[in-house]
C-alpha positions as CSV (number, residue, x, y, z in Angstrom):
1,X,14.0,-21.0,-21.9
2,X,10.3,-21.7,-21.1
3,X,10.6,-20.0,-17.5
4,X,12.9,-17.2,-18.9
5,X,9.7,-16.6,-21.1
6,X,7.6,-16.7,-18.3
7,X,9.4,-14.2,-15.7
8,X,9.7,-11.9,-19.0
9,X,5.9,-12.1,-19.3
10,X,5.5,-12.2,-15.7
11,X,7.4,-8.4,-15.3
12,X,5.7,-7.3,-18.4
13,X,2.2,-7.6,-17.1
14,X,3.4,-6.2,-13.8
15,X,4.3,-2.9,-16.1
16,X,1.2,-3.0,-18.3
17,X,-1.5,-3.7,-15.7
18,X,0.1,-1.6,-12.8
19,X,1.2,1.7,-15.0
20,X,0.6,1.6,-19.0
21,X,-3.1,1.1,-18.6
22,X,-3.9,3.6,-16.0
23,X,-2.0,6.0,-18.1
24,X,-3.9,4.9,-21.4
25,X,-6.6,6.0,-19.5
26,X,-5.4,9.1,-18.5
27,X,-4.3,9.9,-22.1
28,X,-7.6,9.4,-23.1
29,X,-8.9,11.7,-20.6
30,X,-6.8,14.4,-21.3
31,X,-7.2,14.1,-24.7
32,X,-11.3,15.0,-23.6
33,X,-10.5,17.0,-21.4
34,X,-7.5,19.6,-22.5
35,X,-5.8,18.9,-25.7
36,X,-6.2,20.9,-28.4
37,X,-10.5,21.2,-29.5
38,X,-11.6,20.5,-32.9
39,X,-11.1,24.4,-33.9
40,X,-7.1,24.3,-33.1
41,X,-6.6,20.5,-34.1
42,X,-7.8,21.8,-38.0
43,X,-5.2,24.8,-36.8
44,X,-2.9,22.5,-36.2
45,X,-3.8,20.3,-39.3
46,X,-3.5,17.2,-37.3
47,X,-5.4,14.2,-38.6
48,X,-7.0,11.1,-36.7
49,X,-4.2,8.8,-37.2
50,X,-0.8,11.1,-36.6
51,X,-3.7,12.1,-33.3
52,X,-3.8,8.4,-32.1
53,X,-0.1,7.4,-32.9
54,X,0.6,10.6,-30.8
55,X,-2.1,9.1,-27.4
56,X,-0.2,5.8,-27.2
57,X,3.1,7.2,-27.5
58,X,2.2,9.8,-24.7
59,X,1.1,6.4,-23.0
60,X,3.9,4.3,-23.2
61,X,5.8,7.6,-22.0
62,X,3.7,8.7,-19.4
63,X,3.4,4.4,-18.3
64,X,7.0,4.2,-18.1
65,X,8.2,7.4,-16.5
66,X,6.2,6.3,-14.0
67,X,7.2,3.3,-13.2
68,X,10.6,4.8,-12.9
69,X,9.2,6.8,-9.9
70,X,7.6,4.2,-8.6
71,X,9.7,4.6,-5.4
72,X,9.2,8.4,-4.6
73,X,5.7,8.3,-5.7
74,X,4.9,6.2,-2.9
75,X,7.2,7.7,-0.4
76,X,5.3,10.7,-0.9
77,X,1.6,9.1,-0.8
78,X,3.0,7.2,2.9
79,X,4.0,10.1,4.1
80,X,7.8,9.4,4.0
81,X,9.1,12.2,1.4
82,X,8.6,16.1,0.7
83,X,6.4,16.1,3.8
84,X,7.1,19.3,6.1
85,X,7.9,18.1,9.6
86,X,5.5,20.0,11.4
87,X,2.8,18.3,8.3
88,X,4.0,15.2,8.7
89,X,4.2,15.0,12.9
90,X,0.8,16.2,13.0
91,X,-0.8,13.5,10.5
92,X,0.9,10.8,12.5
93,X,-0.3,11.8,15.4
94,X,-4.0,12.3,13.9
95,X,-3.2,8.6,12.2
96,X,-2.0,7.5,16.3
97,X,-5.4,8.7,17.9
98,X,-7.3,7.0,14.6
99,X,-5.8,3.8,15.4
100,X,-6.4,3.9,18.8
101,X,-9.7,4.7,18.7
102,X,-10.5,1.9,16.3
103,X,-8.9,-0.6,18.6
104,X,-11.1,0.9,21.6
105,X,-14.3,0.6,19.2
106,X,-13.4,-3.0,18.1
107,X,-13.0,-4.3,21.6
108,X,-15.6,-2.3,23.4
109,X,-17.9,-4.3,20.4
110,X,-16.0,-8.0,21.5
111,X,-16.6,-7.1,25.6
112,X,-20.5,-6.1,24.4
113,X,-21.3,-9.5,22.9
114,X,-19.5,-11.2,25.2
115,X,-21.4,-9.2,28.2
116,X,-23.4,-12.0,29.9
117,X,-19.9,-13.9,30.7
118,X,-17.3,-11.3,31.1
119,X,-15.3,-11.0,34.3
120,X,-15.1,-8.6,37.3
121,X,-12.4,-6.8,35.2
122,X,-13.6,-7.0,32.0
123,X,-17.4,-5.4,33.2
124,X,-15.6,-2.5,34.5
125,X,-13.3,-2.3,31.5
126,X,-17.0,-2.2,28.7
127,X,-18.6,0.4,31.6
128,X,-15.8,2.8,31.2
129,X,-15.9,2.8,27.2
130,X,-19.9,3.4,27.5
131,X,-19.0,6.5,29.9
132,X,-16.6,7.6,27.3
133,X,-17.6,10.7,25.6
134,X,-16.2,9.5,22.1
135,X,-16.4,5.9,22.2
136,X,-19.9,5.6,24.4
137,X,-21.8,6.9,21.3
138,X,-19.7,4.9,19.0
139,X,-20.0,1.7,20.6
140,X,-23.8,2.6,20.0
141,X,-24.1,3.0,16.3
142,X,-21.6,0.1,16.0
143,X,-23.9,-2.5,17.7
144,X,-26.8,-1.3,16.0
145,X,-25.3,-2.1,12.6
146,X,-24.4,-5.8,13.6
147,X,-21.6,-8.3,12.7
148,X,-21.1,-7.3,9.1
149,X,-20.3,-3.9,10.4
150,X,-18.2,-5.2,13.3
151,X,-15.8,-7.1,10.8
152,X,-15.5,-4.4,8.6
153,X,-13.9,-2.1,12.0
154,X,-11.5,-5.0,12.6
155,X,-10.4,-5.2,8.7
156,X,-9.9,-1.4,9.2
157,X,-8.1,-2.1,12.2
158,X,-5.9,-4.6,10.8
159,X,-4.6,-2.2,8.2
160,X,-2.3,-0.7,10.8
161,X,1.3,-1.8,12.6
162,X,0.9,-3.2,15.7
163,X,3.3,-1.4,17.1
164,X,2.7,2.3,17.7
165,X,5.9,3.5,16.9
166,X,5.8,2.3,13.5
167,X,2.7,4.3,12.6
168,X,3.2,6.5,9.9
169,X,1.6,9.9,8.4
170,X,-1.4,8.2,6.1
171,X,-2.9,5.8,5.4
172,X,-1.4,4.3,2.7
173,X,1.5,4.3,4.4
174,X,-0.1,2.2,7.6
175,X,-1.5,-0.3,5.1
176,X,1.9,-0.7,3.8
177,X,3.8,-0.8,7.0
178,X,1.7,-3.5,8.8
179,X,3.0,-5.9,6.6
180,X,6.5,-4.2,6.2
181,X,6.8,-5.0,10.5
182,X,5.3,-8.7,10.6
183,X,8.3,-10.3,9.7
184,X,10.2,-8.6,12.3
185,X,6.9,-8.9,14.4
186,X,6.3,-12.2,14.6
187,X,10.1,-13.8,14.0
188,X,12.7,-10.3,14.4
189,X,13.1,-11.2,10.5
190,X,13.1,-8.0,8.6
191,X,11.7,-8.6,5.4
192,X,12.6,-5.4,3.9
193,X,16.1,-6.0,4.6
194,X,16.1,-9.6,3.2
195,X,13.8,-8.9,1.2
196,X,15.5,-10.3,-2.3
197,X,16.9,-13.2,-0.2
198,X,13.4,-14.3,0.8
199,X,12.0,-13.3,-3.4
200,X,15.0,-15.7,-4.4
201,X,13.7,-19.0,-2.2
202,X,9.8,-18.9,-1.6
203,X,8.1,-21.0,-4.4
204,X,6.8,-19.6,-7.3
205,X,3.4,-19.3,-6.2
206,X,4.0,-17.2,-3.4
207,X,6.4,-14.9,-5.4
208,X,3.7,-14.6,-8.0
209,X,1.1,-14.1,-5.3
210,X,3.5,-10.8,-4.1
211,X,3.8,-9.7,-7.7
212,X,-0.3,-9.6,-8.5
213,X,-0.8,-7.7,-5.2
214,X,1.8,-5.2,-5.5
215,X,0.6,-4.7,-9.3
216,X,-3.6,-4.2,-7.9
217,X,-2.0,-1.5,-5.4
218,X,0.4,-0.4,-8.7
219,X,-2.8,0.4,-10.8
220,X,-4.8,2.6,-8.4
221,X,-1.4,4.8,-7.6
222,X,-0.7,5.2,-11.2
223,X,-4.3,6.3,-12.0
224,X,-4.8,9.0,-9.4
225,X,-0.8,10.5,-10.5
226,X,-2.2,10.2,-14.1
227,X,-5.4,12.1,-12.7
228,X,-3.5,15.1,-10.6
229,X,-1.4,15.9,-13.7
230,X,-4.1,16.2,-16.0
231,X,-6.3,17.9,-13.5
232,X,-3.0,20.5,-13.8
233,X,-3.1,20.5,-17.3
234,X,-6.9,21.5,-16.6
235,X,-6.1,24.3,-14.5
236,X,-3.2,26.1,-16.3
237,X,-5.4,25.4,-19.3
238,X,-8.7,27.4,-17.2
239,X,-6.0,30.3,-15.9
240,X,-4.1,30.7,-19.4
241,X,-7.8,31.7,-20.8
242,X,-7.4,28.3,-23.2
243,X,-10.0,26.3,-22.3
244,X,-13.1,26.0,-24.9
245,X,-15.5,24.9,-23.2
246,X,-14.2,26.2,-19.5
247,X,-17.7,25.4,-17.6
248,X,-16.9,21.6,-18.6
249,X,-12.8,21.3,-18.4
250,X,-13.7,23.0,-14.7
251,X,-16.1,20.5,-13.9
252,X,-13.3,17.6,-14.8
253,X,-10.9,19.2,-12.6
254,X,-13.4,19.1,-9.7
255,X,-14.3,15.9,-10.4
256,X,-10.5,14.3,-11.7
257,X,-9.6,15.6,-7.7
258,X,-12.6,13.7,-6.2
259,X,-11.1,10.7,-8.2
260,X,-8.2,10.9,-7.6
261,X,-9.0,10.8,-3.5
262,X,-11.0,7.5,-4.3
263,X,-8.3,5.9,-6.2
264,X,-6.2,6.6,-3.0
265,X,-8.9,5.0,-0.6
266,X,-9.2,1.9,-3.2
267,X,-5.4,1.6,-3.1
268,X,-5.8,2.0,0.8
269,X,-7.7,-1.2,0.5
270,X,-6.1,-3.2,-2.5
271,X,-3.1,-4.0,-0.2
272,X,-5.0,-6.3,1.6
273,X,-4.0,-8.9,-0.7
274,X,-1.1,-7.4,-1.0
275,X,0.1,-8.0,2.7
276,X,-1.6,-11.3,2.7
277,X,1.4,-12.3,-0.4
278,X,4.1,-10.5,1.8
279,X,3.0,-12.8,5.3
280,X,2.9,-16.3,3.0
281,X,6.2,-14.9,1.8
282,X,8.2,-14.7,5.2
283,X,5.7,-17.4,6.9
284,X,6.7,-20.2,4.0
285,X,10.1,-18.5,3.4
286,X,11.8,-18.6,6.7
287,X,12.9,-22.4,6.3
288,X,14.2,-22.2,3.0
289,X,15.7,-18.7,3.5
290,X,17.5,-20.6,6.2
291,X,19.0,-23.4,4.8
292,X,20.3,-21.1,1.8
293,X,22.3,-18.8,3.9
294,X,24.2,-21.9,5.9
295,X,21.7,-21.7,9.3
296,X,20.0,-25.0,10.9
297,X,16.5,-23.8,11.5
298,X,15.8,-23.7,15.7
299,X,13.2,-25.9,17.2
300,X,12.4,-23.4,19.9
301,X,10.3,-19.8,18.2
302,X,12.2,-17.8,20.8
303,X,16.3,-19.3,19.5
304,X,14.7,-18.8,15.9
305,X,14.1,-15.2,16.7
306,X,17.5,-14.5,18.1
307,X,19.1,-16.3,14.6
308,X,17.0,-13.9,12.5
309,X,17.8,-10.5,14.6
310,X,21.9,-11.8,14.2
311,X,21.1,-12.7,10.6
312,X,19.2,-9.3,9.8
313,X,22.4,-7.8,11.4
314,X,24.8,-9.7,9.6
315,X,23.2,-9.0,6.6
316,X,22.1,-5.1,7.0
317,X,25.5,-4.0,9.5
318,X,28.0,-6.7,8.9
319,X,29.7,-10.1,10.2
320,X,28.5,-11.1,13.5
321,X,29.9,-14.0,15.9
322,X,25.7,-14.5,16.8
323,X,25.2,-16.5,14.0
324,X,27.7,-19.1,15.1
325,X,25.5,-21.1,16.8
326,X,22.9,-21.6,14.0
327,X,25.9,-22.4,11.3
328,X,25.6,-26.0,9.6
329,X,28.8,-27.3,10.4
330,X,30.2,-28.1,7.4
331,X,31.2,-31.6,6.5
């Protein structure tokens, strides 16, 4: 009973922390911002109390309906869904060059430091980033801001796939996706199509760990939604001639977009801890995952990587004679 209690409580905060609060907020806002001023609220003859009983239903509404659409709202903020092609293959390739760049900038600042000792190869590798056009005056202003600055372009760095072909249209969607390929990376297990077979068997830490990230990440999406629809309110409220004061709802529109671009950069950066969750998860979960679906773990990292591709087909495509091998024998 006690840990029925406690998974209940567990998915309730998820909900209230990730969406109902950001929208509270948002309510609030818009009830500053475009509901009805004090002129057409004594129109309307609505008092204080039917007023606030009205805001937190419009939260627990607004909270809800989007957590339903928790799925396409990020699809659309990673660059997955109702992206035009042409939109979306030219973002990728602007997030590509990004990448690359920062990868160039992080180990042109390694070879720098390390310049005294470098080899033959390595010298003429640091001379041909300093005769870059781009990266010579980067590497620049990078070494003059010192190590802080240095770790902050690897952290930047590390927010991306490794591999190039799973580099998506934003960057949400790269901080995301890094830790969607490391399974699959570093094992050929892919997480996101076992994932509720690793959720069932890593320790409740870990799964809790997942939970609080995903909800930090959660709370910055459902903030900046909550902020473009009331910046529309805003602006049908400024063209329908509606607005009061229209000097100050024009100023919140300006500034609920500026928020709303912050909210994205802080989400950007909140999945840091998220991803960290999702590696303990497959790192801590292999074993366990293993011995659950019948397999004997493999001593060797390269026969474990073969079970998992098999097992990832077995589970995604259908039954394979690859897992054979890896089957406990039964008794």
């Amino acid at each position: 009973m006690t840990g029925i209690l406690q998974g209940a409580l567990g998915g309730a905060r998820a909900l209230l922390v990730g969406w109902i609060l950001p929208s509270l907020i948002n309510v609030v806002v818009f009830g500053f911002v475009v509901a009805p001023g004090p002129r057409r609220v004594g129109a309307l003859s609505v008092d204080a109390g039917w007023a606030a009983v009205a805001g937190l239903l419009a939260t627990a509404v607004l909270g809800l309906v989007l957590a339903a659409l928790q799925t396409p709202l990020y699809r659309v903020l990673e660059g997955y869904f109702a992206w035009p092609g042409w939109v979306f293959r030219g973002r990728r390739r602007r997030q590509v060059a990004r990448m690359h760049l920062l990868r160039n900038r992080v180990d042109a600042v390694t070879l720098s430091r390390r310049e005294g000792r470098l080899p033959e190869e390595d010298r003429a590798t640091l001379a041909a980033f300093r005769a870059h056009p781009v990266l010579g005056p980067c590497l620049e202003r990078d070494l003059r801001k010192g190590p802080v600055w240095h770790a902050l372009l690897a952290e930047r760095l590390h927010r991306y796939p490794l591999d190039d072909q799973q580099v998506a249209a934003t960057r949400l969607g790269n901080a995301i996706r890094r830790f969607e390929e490391y399974g699959h990376h570093r094992y050929r297990l892919d997480s996101q199509v076992l994932w509720h077979e690793l959720n069932a068997v890593v320790p409740e830490p870990v799964r809790k760990q997942v939970e609080d990230g995903r909800t930090n990440v959660d709370f910055f999406v459902s903030l900046l939604c909550g902020h473009v629809l009331v910046a529309v309110a805003a602006a049908v409220d400024l063209i329908a001639g509606r607005a009061e004061l229209p000097w100050v709802t024009g100023g919140a529109l300006v500034g609920l977009l500026v928020l709303a671009v912050v909210w994205y950069r802080v989400a950007v950066v909140a999945t840091d801890e998220w991803a960290g969750a999702v590696r303990a998860m497959v790192d801590l979960g292999r074993a366990p995952l293993a011995t659950a679906m019948g397999f004997t773990l493999p001593a060797r990292l390269a026969d474990e990587r073969e079970m998992w591709r098999a097992a990832v087909e077995f589970v995604g495509t259908g039954p394979t004679d690859a897992l054979d091998p890896y089957r406990v024998k039964p008794e």
